[in-house]
C-alpha positions in Angstrom: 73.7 4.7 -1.5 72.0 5.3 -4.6 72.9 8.0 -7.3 69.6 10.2 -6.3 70.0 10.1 -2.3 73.8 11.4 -3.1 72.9 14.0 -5.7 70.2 15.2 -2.1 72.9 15.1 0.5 75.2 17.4 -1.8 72.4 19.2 -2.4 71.5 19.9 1.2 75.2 20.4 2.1 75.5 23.0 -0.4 72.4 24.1 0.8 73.9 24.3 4.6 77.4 26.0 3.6 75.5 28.8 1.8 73.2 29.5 4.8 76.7 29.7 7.1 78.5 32.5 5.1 79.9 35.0 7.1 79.7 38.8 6.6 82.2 41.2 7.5 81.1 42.9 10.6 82.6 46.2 12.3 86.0 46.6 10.8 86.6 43.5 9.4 87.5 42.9 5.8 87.7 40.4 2.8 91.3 39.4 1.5 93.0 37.4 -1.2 95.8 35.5 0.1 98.9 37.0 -1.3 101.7 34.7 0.3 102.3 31.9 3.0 105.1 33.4 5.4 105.7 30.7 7.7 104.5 30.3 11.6 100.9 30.8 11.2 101.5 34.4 9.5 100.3 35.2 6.4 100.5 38.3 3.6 96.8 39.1 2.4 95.7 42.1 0.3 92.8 43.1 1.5 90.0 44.7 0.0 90.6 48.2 1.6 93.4 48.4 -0.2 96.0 47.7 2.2 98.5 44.5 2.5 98.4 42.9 6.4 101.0 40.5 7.6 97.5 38.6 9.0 98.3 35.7 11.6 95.8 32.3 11.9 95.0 32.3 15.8 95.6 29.8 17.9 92.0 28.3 18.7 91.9 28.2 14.6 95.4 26.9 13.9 94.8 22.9 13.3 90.9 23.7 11.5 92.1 26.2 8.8 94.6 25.5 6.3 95.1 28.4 3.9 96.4 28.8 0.1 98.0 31.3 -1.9 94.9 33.0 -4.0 92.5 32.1 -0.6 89.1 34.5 -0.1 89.8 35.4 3.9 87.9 37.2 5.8 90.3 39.8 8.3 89.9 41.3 11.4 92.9 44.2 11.6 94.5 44.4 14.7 93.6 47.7 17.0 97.1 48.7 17.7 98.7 48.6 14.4 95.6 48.2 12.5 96.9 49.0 9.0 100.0 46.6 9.2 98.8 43.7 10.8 95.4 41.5 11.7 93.7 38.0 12.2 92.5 35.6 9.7 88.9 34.4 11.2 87.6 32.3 8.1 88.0 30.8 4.8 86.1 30.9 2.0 84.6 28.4 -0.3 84.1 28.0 -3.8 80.2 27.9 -3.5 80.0 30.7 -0.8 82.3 33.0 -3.3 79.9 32.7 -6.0 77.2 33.1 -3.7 79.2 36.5 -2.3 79.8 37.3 -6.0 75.8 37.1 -7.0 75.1 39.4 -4.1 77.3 41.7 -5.4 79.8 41.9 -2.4 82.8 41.7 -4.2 82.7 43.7 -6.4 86.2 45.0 -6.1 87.2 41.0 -6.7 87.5 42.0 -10.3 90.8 43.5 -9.6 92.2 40.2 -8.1 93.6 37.5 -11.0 93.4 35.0 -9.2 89.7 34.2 -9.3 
């Protein structure tokens, strides 16, 4: 492939991941990462200002591989809502900045590792 067609497919792939970011809806959340725990469980500060033990679920265990320092986006559990809840997506570098332009995270200033 040529130099010019690549540049085009990144651009329309960029193009494409922007178009899929996903919003918190209802109760869910943003959260940074904090710490890996082992068994598909996870510590993530989230944006409310609370710190979930947050588990991967099973239909998403093999597609999303998580990071310490991750964007997630949370869904708290309904029993236990403050102590524990579900990791349903991962952010990208290109949708954070996108996020970031909107103005979304605006308490992301607090987070370092960003």
């Amino acid at each position: 492939m040529s130099r010019k067609k690549e540049e085009e497919a990144k651009q329309e792939e960029l193009q494409q991941e922007l178009s899929r970011v996903m919003m918190p809806r209802n109760n869910q959340t943003f959260g940074v990462l904090e710490q890996r725990l082992g068994g598909s469980r996870n510590k993530v500060r989230c944006f409310d200002g609370k710190t979930r033990v947050c588990r991967i679920p099973g239909r998403l265990k093999r597609k999303l591989w998580v990071r310490e320092g991750d964007l997630v986006l949370i869904e708290p559990w309904e029993l236990s809502g403050d102590g524990k809840g579900d990791v349903i997506f991962k952010y990208k570098k290109s949708q954070i900045d996108y996020l970031q332009r909107k103005g979304l995270l605006k308490q992301m200033q607090e987070f370092d590792e960003f």
